[in-house]
C-alpha positions in Angstrom: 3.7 -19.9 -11.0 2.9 -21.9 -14.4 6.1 -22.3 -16.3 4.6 -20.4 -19.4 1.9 -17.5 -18.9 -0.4 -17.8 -22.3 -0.9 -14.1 -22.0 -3.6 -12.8 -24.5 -1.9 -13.3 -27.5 -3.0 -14.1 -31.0 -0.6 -16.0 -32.8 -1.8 -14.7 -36.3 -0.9 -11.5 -35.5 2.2 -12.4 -33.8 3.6 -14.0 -37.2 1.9 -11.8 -39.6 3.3 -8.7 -37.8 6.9 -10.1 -37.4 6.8 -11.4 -41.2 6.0 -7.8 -42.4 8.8 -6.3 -40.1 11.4 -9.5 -41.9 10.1 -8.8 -45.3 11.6 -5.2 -44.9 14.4 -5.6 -42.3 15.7 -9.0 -43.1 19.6 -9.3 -42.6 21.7 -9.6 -45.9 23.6 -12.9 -45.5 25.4 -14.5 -48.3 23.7 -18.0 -47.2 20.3 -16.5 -47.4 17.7 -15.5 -50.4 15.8 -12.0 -49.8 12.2 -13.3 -48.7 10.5 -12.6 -52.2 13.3 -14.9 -54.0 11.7 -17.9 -52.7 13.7 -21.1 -50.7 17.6 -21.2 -50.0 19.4 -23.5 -51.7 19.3 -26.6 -49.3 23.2 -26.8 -49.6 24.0 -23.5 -48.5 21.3 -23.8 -45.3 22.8 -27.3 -44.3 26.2 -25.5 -44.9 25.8 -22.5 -42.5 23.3 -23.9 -39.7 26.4 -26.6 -39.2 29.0 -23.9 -39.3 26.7 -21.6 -37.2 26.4 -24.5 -34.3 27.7 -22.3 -31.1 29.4 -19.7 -33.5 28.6 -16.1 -34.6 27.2 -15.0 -38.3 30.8 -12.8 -37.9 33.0 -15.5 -37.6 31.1 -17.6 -40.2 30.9 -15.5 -43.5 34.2 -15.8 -44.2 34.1 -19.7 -43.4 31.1 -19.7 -45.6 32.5 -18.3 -48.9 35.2 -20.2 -48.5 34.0 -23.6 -48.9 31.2 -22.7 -51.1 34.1 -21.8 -53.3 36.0 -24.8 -52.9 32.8 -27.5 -52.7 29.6 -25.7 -54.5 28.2 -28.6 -53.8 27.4 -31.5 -51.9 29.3 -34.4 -54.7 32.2 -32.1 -54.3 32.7 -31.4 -50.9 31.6 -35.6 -50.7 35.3 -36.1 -53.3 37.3 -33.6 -50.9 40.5 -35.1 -49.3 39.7 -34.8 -45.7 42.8 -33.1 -44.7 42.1 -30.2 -47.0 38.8 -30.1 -45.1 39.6 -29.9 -42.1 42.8 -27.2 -43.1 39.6 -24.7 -44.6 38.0 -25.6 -41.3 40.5 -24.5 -39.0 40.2 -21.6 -36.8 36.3 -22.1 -36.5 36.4 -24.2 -33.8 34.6 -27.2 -32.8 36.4 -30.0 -35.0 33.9 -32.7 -35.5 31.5 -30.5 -37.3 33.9 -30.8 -40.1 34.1 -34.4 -39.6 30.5 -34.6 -39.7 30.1 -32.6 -42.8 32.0 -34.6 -44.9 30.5 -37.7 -43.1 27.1 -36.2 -44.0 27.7 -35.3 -47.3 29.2 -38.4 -48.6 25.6 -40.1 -46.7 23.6 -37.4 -49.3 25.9 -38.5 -52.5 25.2 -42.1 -51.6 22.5 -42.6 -50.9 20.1 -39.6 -51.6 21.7 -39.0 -55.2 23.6 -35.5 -53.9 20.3 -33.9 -52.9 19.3 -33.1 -49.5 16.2 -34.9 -48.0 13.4 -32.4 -47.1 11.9 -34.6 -44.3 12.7 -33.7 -40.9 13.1 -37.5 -40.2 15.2 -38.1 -43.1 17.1 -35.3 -42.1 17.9 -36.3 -38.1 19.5 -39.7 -39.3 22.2 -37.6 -41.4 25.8 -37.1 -39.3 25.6 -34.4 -37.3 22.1 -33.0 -38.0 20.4 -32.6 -34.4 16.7 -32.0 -34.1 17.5 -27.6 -34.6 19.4 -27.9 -37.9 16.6 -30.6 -39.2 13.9 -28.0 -38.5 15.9 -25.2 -39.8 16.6 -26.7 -43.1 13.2 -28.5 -43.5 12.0 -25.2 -42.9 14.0 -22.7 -44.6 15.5 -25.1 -47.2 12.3 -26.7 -48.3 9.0 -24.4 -46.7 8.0 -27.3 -44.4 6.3 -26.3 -41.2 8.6 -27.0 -38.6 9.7 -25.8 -35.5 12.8 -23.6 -35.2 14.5 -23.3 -31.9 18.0 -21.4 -31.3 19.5 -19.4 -28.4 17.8 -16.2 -30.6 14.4 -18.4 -30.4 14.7 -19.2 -27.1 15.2 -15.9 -25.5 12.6 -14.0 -27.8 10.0 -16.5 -27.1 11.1 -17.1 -22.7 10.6 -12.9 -23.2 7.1 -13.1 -25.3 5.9 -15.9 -22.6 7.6 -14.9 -19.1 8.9 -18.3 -19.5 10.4 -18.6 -15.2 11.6 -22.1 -15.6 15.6 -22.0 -16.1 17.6 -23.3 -19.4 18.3 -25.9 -19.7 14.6 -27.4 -18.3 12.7 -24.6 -20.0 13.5 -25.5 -23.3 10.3 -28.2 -24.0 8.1 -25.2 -22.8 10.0 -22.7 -25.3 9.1 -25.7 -27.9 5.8 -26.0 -26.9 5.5 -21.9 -27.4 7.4 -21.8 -30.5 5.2 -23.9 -31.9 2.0 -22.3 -31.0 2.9 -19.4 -33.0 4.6 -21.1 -35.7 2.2 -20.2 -39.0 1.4 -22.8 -41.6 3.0 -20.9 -44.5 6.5 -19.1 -44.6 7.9 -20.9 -41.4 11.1 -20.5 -42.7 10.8 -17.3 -43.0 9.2 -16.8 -39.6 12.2 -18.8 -37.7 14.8 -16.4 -40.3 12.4 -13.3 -38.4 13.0 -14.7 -35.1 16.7 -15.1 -35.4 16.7 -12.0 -36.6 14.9 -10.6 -33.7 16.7 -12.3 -31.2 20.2 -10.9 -32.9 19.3 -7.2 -33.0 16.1 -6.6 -31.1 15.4 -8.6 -28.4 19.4 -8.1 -27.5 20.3 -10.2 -24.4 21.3 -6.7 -22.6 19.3 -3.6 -22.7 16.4 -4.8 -25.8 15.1 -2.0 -28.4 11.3 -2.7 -26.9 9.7 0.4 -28.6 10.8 -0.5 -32.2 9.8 -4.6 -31.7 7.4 -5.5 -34.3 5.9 -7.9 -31.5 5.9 -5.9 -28.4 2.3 -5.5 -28.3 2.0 -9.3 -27.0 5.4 -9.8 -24.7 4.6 -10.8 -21.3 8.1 -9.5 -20.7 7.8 -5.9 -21.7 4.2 -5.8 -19.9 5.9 -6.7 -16.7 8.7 -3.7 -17.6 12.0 -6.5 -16.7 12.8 -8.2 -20.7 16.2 -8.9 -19.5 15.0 -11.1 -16.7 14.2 -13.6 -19.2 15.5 -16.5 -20.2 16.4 -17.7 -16.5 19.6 -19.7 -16.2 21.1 -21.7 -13.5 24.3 -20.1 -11.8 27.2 -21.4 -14.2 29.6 -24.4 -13.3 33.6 -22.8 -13.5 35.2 -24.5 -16.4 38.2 -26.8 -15.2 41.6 -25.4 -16.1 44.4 -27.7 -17.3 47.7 -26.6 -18.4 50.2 -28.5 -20.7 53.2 -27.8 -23.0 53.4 -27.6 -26.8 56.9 -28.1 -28.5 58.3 -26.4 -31.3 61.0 -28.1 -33.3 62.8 -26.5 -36.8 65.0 -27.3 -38.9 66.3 -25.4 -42.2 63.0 -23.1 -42.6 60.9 -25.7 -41.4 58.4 -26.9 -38.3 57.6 -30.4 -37.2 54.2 -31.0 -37.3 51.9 -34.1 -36.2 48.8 -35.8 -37.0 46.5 -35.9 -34.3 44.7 -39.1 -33.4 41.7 -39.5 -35.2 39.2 -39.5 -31.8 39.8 -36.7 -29.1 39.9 -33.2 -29.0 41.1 -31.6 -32.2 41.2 -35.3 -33.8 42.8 -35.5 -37.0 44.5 -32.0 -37.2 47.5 -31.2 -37.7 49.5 -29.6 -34.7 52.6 -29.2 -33.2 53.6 -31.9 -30.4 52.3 -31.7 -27.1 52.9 -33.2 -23.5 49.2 -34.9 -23.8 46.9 -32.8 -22.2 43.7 -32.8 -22.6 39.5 -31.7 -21.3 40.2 -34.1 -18.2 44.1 -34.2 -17.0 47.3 -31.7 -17.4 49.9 -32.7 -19.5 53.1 -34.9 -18.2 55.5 -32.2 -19.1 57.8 -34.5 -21.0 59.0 -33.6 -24.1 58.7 -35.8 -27.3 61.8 -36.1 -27.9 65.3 -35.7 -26.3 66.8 -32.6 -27.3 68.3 -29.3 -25.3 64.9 -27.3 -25.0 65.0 -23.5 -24.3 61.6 -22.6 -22.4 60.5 -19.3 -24.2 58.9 -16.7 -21.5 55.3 -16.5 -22.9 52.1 -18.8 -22.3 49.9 -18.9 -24.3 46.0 -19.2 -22.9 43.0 -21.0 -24.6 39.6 -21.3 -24.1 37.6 -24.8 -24.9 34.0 -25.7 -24.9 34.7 -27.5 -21.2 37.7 -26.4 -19.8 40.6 -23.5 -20.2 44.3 -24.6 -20.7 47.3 -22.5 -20.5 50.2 -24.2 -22.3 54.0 -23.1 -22.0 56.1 -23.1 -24.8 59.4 -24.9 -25.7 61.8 -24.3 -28.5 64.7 -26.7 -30.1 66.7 -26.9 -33.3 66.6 -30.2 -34.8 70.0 -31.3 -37.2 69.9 -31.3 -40.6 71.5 -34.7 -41.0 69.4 -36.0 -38.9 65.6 -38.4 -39.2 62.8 -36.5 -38.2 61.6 -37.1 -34.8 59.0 -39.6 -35.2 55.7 -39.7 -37.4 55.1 -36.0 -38.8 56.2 -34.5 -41.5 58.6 -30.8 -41.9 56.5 -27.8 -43.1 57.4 -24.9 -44.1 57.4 -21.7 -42.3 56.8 -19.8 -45.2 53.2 -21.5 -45.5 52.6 -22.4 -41.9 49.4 -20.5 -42.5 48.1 -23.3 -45.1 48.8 -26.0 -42.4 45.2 -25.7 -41.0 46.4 -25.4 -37.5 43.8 -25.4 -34.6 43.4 -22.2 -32.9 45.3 -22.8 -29.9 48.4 -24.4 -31.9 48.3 -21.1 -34.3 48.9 -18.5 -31.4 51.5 -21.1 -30.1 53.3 -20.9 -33.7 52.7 -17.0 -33.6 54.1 -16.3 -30.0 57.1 -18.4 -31.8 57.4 -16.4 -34.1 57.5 -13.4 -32.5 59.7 -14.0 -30.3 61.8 -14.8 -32.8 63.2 -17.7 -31.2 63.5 -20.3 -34.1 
C-alpha cells in the first residue's frame, strides 16, 4: 500500500472550500487579524508560533498578553534584562524558547534594523526558528506561499490522504501533501484554516465529519475509520528519576538559586536541589548542613523526557548567620514574582501549605 493514496481530489476546491468555511469560522485569537484585515503583525506571529511550540492556544493567551505588554516590540523585548524574561516566562514550560527569543530578537535589532525578515531562509538562521515557525510566519506574517505543517496539519492532511506510514516517517509524505494543496494566494490563511480544522473538527477522538468543510475529498471519511489516522509507533515509557528539593527560611524569607546557565531549567531561579536531572536521580544530600525535617508530601512532575518525583525538606536558617552559599533571600510575600519553574512552584506551594516554614 502506497504511503499516500492521491484520491480524486482537486486541490482548488479543497482550499477554496476550506478558505470560505475560515473566512466565517475563524477562531478569535488576540495574536491573529480577522481574515479581511489583511497580514498579522510579524511580531505578534513570531511571538505566539514560539510560545505555541508543544503548548495549547489555552495556556498561551495569557503568556501572550503578557509580554506583548511588557515588550510591544521586538527593540524592547531585545533591551529586556534576561532574568525578568525568563520570570514572565515561567510556568509555560520549555525554558530555552525564552532563551531563544531574546537570542532572536536581539539577532532582528542587530542586524535586520528591528524588523523581521520575510524570507523563509532568512528566517531559519534566526535562534530558535525551525523550518514550521519559518513557514508559518513567512506565511501568515508576510503572505508568502509556504508550506505550513503542525500536529493540526498533520493529522487533517494523514486523514484527507489515508496517509498509513507512521509519525515520525510520514511526515515528508504529509509535506509533500500539504503542499499539493497549498494555494498560491492566502496561504496564510489556508495554514490558520487548517489549524483551525485540526483544533475543532478534525478532533483527534470522535471528528465532526458531517459539518467538515472538506469532507467531500478525505480518503479517511470514505473509508468510514478518520481516527485511524495519523498512525504512530507504540510510545517509549518516559524514564522516572526522583530527587529532593530543599527549602531553607529565614525571617519571612526563602533561599533561592540561580541555575546554571546550560541544563534543564538553565538560568532560573529555583530552590536547591540534590542534582537530579533527565538522565540520573539525585544524590540525596543536602546543600547545606543543617537539622532537616522531611515534610510528608512529594511532589510529582512531568518533563518533556522523563517524570521525577521529588521529596521535600524543610530547615530554618539563623538570622545572624551568612546565607548558605550563592543565592540570594526572597521574600515570601512575593514568591510569586520569583519566576519559579513549574515544578519548584508546587514544591514552594506544598511548603506552604503545610505550613511548615
Amino acid at each position: 500500500m502506497p504511503a499516500v493514496q492521491h484520491a480524486d481530489q482537486n486541490s482548488g476546491d479543497i482550499a477554496r472550500r476550506l478558505l470560505a468555511h475560515y473566512d466565517v469560522h475563524a477562531r478569535t485569537l488576540p495574536w491573529r487579524k480577522p481574515p479581511e484585515e489583511g497580514y498579522a503583525d510579524p511580531y505578534h506571529v513570531w511571538l505566539s508560533e514560539i510560545m505555541l511550540q508543544q503548548t495549547t492556544v489555552a495556556a498561551v493567551g495569557a503568556y501572550f498578553r503578557k509580554f506583548t505588554q511588557m515588550w510591544p516590540n521586538f527593540a524592547a523585548l531585545a533591551a529586556a534584562d534576561d532574568a525578568d524574561v525568563m520570570a514572565a516566562w515561567a510556568g509555560l514550560g520549555y525554558y530555552a524558547r525564552a532563551r531563544n527569543l531574546l537570542k532572536c530578537a536581539r539577532v532582528v535589532v542587530a542586524e535586520y534594523q528591528g524588523q523581521l525578515p520575510s524570507y523563509e531562509a532568512d528566517l531559519l538562521r534566526l535562534p530558535g526558528i525551525g523550518p514550521y515557525t519559518a513557514a508559518a510566519i513567512a506565511a501568515i506574517a508576510f503572505g508568502r506561499r509556504a508550506v505550513v505543517v503542525d500536529a493540526n496539519v498533520e493529522r487533517v492532511v494523514s486523514r484527507l490522504f489515508a496517509i498509513t506510514t507512521p509519525l515520525p516517517q510520514s511526515k515528508p509524505f504529509i509535506r509533500e501533501a500539504t503542499e499539493s494543496i497549498t494555494p498560491e494566494l492566502r496561504s496564510g490563511d489556508f495554514a490558520q484554516a487548517m489549524m483551525d480544522l485540526g483544533a475543532g473538527i478534525c478532533s483527534v477522538r470522535s471528528p465532526s465529519c458531517l459539518i467538515c468543510p472538506i469532507s467531500f475529498a478525505c480518503a479517511a471519511f470514505r473509508a468510514g475509520d478518520p481516527e485511524r489516522y495519523p498512525a504512530k509507533l507504540p510510545k517509549t515509557p518516559k524514564p522516572h528519576r526522583t530527587g529532593h528539593v530543599y527549602w531553607i527560611e529565614r525571617d519571612g524569607h526563602v533561599w533561592l538559586l540561580r541555575r546554571n546557565d546550560r541544563g534543564l531549567l538553565a538560568g532560573m531561579r529555583a530552590l536547591p536541589d540534590d542534582g537530579w536531572t533527565a538522565r540520573v536521580d539525585g544524590n540525596a544530600m543536602p546543600p547545606v548542613p543543617a537539622s532537616w525535617q522531611k515534610l510528608p508530601t512529594q511532589v510529582a512532575h512531568v518533563f518533556t523526557h522523563f517524570s521525577l518525583t521529588l521529596d521535600i525538606a524543610v530547615t530554618s536558617w539563623p538570622a545572624d548567620a551568612e546565607g548558605p552559599g550563592a543565592g540570594e533571600w526572597w521574600p515570601l510575600k512575593s514568591l510569586d514574582k520569583a519566576g519559579l519553574p513549574t515544578v519548584f512552584r508546587k514544591a514552594s506551594e506544598a511548603v506552604l501549605n503545610a505550613g511548615e516554614r
